[in-house]
Backbone as a printed PyTorch tensor [residue, N CA C, xyz], in Angstrom:
tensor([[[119.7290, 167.8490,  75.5830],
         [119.6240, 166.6320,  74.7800],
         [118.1540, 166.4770,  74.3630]],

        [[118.0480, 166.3430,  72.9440],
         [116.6590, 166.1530,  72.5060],
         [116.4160, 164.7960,  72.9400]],

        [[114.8590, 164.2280,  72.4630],
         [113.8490, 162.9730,  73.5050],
         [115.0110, 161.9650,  72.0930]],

        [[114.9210, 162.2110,  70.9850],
         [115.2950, 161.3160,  70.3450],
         [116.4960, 161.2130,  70.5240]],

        [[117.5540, 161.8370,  70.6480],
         [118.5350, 161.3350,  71.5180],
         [118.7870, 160.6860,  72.4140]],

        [[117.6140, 160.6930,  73.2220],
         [117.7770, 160.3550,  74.4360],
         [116.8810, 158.6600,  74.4370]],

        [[116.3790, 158.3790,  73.8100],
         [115.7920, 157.0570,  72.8510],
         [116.8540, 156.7100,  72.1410]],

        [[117.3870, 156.8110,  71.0400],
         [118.3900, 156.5220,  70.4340],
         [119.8770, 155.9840,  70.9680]],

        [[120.4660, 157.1480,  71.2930],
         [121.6670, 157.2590,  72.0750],
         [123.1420, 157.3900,  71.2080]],

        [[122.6250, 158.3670,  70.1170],
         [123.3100, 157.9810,  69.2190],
         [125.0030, 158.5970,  69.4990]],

        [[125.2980, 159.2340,  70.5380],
         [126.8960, 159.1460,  70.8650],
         [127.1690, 157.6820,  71.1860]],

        [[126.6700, 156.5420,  71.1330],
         [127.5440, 155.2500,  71.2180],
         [128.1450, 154.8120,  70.3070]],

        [[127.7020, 155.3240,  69.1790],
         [128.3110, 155.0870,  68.0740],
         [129.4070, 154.9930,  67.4490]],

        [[130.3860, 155.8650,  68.5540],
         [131.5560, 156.4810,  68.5090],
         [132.4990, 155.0710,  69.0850]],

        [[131.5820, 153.8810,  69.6370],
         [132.6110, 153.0940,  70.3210],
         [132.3440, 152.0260,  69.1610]],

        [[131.7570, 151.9180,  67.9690],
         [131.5370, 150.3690,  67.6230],
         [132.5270, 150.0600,  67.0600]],

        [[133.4530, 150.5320,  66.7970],
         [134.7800, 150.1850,  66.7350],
         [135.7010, 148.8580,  67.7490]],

        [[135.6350, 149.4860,  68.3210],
         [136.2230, 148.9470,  69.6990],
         [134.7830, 147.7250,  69.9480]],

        [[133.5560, 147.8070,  69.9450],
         [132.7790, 146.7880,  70.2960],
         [132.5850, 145.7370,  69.4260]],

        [[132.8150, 146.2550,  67.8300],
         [133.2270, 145.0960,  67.0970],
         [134.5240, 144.0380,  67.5630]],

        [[135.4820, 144.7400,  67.1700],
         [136.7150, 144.2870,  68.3250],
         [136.7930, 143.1440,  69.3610]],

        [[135.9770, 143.6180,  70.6300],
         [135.8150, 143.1990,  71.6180],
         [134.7180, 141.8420,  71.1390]],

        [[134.0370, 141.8380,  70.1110],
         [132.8650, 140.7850,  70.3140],
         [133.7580, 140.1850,  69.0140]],

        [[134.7420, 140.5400,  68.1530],
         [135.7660, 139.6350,  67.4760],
         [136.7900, 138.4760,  68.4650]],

        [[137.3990, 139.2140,  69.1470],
         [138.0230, 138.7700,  70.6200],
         [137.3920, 137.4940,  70.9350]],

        [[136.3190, 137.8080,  71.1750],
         [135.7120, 136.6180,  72.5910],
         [135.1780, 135.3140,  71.5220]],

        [[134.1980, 135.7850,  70.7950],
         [133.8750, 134.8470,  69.8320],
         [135.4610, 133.9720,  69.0550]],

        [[136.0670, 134.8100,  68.4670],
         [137.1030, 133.8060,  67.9400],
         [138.1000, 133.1200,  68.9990]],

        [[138.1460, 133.7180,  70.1400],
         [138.9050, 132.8300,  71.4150],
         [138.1230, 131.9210,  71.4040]],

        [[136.7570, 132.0280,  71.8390],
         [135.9910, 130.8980,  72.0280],
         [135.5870, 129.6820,  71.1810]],

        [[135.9110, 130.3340,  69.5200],
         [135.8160, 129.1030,  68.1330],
         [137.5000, 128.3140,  68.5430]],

        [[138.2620, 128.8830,  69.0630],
         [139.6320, 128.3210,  69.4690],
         [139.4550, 127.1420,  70.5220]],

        [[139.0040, 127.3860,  71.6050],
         [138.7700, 127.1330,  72.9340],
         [138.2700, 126.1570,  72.5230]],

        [[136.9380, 125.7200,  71.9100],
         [136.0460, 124.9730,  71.7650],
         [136.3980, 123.4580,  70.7900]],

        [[137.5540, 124.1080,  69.8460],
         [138.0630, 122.9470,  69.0200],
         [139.5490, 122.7690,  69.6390]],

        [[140.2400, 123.3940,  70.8330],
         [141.7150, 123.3130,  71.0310],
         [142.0190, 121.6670,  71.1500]],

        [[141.2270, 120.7530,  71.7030],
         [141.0060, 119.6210,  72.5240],
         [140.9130, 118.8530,  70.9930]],

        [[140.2580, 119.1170,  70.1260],
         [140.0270, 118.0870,  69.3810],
         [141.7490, 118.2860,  68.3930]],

        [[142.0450, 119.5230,  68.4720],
         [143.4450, 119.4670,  67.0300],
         [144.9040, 119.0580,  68.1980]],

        [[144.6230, 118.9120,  69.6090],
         [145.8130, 118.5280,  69.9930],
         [145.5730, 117.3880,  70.7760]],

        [[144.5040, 116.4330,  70.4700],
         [144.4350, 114.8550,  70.9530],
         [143.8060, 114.4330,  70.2430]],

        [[144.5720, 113.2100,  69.4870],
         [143.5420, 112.1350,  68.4550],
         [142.2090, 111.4800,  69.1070]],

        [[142.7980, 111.1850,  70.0220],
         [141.4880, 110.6780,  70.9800],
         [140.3860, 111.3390,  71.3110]],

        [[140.0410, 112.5160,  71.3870],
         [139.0750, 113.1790,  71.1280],
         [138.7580, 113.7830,  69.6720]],

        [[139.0670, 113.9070,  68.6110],
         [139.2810, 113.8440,  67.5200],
         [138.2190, 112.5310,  66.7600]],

        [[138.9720, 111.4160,  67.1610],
         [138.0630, 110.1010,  67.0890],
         [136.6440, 110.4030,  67.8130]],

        [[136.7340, 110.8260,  69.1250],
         [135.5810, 110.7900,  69.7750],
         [134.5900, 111.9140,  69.1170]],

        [[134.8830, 112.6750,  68.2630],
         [134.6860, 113.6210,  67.0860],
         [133.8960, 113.1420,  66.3340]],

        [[134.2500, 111.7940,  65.5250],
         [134.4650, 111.0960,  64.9030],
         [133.1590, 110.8330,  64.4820]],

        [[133.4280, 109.8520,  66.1790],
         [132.0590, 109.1900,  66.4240],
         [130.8530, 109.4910,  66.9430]],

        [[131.0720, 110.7820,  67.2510],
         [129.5700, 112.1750,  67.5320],
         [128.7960, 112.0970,  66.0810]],

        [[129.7800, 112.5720,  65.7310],
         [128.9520, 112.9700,  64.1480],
         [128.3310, 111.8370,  63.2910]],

        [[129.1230, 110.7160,  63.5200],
         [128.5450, 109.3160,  62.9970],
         [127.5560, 109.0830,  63.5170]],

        [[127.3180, 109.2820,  64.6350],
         [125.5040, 108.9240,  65.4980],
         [124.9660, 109.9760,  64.9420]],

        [[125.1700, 111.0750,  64.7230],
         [123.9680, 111.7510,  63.9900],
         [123.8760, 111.8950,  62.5950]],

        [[124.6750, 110.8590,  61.9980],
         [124.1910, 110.5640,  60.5050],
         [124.9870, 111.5770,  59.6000]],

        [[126.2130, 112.1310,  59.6630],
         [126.7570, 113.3820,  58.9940],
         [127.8090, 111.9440,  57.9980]],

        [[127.7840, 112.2060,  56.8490],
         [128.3170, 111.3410,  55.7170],
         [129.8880, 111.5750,  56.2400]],

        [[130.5290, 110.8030,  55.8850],
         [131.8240, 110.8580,  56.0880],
         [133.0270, 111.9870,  57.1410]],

        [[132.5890, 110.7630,  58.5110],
         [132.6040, 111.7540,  59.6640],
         [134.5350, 111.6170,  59.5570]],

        [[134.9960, 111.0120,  58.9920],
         [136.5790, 110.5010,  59.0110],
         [137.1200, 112.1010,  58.6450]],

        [[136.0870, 112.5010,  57.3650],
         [136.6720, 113.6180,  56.7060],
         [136.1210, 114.9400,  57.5150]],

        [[134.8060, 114.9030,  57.7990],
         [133.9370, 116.3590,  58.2850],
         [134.5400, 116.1110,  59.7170]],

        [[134.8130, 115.3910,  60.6730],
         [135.4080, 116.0930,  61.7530],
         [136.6890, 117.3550,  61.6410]],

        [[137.7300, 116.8900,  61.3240],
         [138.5910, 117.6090,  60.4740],
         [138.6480, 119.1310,  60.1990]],

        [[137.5900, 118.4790,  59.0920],
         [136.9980, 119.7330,  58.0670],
         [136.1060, 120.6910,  59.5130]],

        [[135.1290, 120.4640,  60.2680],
         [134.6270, 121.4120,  60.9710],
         [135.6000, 121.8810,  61.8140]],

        [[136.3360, 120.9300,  62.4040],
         [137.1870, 121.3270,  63.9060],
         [138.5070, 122.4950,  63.1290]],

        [[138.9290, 122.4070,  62.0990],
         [139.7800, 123.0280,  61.5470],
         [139.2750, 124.7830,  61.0730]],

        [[138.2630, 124.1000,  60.0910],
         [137.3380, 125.6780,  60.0590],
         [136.8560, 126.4700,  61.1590]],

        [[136.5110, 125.8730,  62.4460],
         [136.4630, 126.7370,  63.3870],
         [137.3890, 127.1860,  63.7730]],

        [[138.3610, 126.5080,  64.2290],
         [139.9980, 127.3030,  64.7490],
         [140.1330, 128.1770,  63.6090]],

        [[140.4800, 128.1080,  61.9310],
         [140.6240, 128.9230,  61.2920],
         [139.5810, 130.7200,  61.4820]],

        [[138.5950, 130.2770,  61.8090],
         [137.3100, 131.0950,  61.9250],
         [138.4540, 132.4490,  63.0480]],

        [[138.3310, 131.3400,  63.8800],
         [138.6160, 131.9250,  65.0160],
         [139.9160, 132.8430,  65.4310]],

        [[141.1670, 132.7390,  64.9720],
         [141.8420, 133.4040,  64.1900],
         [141.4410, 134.4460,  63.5660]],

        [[140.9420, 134.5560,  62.3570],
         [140.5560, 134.9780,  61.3120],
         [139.9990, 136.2980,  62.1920]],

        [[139.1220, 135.3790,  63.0700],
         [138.3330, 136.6990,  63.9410],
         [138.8790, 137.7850,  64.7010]],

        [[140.0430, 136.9270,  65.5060],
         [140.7780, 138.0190,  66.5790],
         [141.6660, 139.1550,  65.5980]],

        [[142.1450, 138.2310,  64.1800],
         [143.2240, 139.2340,  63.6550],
         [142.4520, 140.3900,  62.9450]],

        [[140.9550, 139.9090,  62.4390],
         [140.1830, 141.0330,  61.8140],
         [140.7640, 140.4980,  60.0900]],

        [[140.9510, 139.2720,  59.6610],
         [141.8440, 138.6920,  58.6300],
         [141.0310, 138.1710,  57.4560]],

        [[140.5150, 138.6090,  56.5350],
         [139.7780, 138.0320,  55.2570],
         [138.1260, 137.4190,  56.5160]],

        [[137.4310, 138.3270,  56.9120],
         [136.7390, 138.3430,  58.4130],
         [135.3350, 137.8400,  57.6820]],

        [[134.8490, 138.5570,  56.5460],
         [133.7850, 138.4300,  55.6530],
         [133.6940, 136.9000,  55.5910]],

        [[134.4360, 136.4250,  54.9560],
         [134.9090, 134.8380,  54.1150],
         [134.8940, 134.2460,  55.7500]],

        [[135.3010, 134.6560,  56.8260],
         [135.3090, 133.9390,  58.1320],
         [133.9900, 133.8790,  58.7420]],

        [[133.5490, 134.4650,  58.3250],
         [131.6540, 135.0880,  58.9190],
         [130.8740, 133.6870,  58.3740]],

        [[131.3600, 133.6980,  57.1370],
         [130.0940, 132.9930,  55.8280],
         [130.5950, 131.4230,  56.1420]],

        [[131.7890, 131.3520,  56.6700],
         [132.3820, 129.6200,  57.3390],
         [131.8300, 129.2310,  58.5340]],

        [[131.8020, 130.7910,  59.4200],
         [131.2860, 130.2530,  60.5530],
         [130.0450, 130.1540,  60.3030]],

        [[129.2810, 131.0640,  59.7100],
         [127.7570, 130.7020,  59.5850],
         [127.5860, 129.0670,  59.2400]],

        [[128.4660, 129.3830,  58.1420],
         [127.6450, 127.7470,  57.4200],
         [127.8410, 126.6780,  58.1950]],

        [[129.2840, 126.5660,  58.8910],
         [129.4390, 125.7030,  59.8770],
         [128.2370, 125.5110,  60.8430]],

        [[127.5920, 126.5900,  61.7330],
         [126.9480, 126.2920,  62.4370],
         [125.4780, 125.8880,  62.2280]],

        [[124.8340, 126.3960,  60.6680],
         [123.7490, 126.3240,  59.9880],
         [123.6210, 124.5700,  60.1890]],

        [[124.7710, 123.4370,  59.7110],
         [124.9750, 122.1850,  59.7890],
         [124.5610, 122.3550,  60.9270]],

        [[125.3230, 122.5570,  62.1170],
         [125.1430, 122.1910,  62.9160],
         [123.8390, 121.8790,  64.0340]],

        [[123.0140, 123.0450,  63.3790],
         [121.6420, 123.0690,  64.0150],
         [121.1500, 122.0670,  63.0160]],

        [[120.8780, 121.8190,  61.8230],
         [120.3960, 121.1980,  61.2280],
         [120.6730, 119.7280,  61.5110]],

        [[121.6420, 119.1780,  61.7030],
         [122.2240, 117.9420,  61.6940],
         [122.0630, 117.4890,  63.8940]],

        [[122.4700, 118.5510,  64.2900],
         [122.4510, 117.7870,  65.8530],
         [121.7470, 118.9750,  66.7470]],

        [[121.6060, 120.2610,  66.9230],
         [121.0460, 120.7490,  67.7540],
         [119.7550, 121.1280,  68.0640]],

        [[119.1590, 120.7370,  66.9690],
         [117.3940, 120.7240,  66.6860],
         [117.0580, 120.0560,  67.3760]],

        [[117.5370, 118.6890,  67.4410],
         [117.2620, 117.8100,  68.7790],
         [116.9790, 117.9600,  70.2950]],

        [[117.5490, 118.9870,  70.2290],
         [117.8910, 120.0840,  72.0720],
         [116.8560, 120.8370,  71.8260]],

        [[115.7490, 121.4880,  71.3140],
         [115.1550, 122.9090,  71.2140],
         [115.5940, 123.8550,  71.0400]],

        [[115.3870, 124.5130,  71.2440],
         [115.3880, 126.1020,  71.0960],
         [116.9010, 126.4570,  71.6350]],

        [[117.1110, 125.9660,  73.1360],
         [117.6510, 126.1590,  74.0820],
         [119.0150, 125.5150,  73.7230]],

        [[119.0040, 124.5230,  73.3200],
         [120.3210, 123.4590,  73.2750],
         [120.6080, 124.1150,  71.9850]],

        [[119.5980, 125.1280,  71.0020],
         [120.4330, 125.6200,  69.5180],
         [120.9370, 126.8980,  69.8500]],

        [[120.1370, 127.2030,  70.9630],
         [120.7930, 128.5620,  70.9090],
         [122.1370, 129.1980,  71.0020]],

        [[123.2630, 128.5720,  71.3520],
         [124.8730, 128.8560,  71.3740],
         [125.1610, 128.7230,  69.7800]],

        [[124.4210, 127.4960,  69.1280],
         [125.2680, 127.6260,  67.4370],
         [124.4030, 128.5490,  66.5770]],

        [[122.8040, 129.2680,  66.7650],
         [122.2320, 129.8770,  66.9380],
         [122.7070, 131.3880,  66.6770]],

        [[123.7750, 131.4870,  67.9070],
         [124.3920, 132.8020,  67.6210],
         [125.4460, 132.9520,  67.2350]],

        [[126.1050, 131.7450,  66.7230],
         [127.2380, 131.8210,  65.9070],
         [126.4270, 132.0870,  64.8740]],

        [[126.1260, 131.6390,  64.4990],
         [125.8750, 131.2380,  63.1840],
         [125.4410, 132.9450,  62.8800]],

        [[124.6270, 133.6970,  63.4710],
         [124.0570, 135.1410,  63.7830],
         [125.4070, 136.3070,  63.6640]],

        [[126.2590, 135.8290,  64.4230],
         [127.8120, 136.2860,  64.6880],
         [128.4900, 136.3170,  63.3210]],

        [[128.5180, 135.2130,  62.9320],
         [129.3470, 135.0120,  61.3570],
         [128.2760, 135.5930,  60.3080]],

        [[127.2150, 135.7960,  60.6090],
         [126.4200, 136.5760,  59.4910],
         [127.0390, 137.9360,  59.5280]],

        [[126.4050, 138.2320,  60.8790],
         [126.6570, 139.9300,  60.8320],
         [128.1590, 140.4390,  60.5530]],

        [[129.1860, 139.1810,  60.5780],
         [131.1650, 139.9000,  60.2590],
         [130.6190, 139.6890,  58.9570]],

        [[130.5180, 138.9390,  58.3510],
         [130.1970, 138.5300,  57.1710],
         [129.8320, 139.7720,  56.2350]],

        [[128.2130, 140.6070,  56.8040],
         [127.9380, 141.4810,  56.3580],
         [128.5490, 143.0450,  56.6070]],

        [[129.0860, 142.8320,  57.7960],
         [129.1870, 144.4520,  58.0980],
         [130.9820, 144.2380,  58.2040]],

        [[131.5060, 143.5560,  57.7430],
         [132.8570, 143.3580,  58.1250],
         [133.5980, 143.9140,  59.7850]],

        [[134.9130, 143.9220,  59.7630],
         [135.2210, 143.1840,  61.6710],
         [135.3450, 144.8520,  62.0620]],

        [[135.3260, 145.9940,  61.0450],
         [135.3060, 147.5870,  61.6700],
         [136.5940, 147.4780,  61.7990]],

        [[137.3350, 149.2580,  61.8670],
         [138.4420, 149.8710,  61.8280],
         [139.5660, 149.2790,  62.5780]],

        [[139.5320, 148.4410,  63.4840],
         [140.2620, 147.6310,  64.2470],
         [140.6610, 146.2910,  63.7050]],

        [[141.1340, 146.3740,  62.5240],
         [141.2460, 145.1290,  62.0670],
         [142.4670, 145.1510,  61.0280]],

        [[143.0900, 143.9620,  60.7200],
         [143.5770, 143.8010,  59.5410],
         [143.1190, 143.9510,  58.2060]],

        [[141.7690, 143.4980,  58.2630],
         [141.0980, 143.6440,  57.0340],
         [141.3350, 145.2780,  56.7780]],

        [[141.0480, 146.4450,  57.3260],
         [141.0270, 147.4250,  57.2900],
         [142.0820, 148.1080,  56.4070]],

        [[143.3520, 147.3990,  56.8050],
         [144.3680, 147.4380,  56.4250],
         [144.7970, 147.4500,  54.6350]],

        [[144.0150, 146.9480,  54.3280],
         [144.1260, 146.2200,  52.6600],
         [142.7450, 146.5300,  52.1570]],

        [[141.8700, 146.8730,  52.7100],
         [140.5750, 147.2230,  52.3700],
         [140.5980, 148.9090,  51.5820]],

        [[140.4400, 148.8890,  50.6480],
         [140.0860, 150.1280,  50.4260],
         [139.1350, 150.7290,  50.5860]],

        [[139.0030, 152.7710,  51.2040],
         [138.3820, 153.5180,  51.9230],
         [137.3670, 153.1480,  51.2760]],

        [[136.7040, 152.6450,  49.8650],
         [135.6010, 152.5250,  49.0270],
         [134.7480, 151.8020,  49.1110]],

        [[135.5360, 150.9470,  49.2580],
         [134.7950, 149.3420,  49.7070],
         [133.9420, 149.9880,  51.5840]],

        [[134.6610, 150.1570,  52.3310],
         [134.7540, 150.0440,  53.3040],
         [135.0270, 148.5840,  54.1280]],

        [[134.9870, 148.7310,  55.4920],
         [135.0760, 147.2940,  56.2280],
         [133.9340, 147.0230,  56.9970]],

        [[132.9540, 148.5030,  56.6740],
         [131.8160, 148.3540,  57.7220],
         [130.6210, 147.5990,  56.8670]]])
């Protein structure tokens, strides 16, 4: 094995398939996980509501909704590998608000979870969800999905 191989490591390459995959998985379980509570109780929904109203977001009646929905959609979108690009650029923007509007307040530290969404939905966005996907499916070899 040459030194730059051995720096590099470039037989891993062979798995980013499967590691796209796996970091589609967890992230879109977790855009699920994170809004399950708000789409199956009004009462937290309201309490939704009224988060976003203390931090000044215009018409929290409508943007709770609108965010808690786009993330579950995200999230989906993610595990199936499903129109993943267009799911990347929702989750980004979703979370872009989100630092802007409430987690700036926390530092560094309290942004850093929407931080890497927001990082997460860039990079599906750009490099699409890889060979393990639906998208793949309907994607032509030209385009690619990577």
């Amino acid at each position: 094995m040459r030194i730059v191989e051995v720096l590099t490591l470039p037989f891993l390459s062979r798995g980013s398939d499967a590691a796209l995959l796996l970091m589609r998985l967890t992230v879109g379980s977790f855009l699920i996980f994170g809004v399950w509570d708000n789409i199956t109780s009004t009462e937290r929904m309201a309490e939704f509501e009224l988060f976003l109203a203390k931090f000044g977001f215009p018409l929290p009646k409508l943007m709770a909704p609108l965010s808690v929905w786009a993330q579950f959609a995200c999230g989906v979108a993610f595990i199936l590998g499903f129109a993943t690009r267009w799911a990347g650029l929702i989750c980004a923007f979703n979370f872009v608000v989100a630092i802007a509007m409430v987690d700036h307040h926390q530092g560094i530290r309290g942004s850093f979870p929407s931080a890497c969404l927001l990082v997460i939905g860039l990079y599906l966005a750009t490099h699409g969800p890889g060979r393990l996907a639906l998208d793949s499916l309907i994607t032509p070899r030209t385009l690619g999905t990577r």
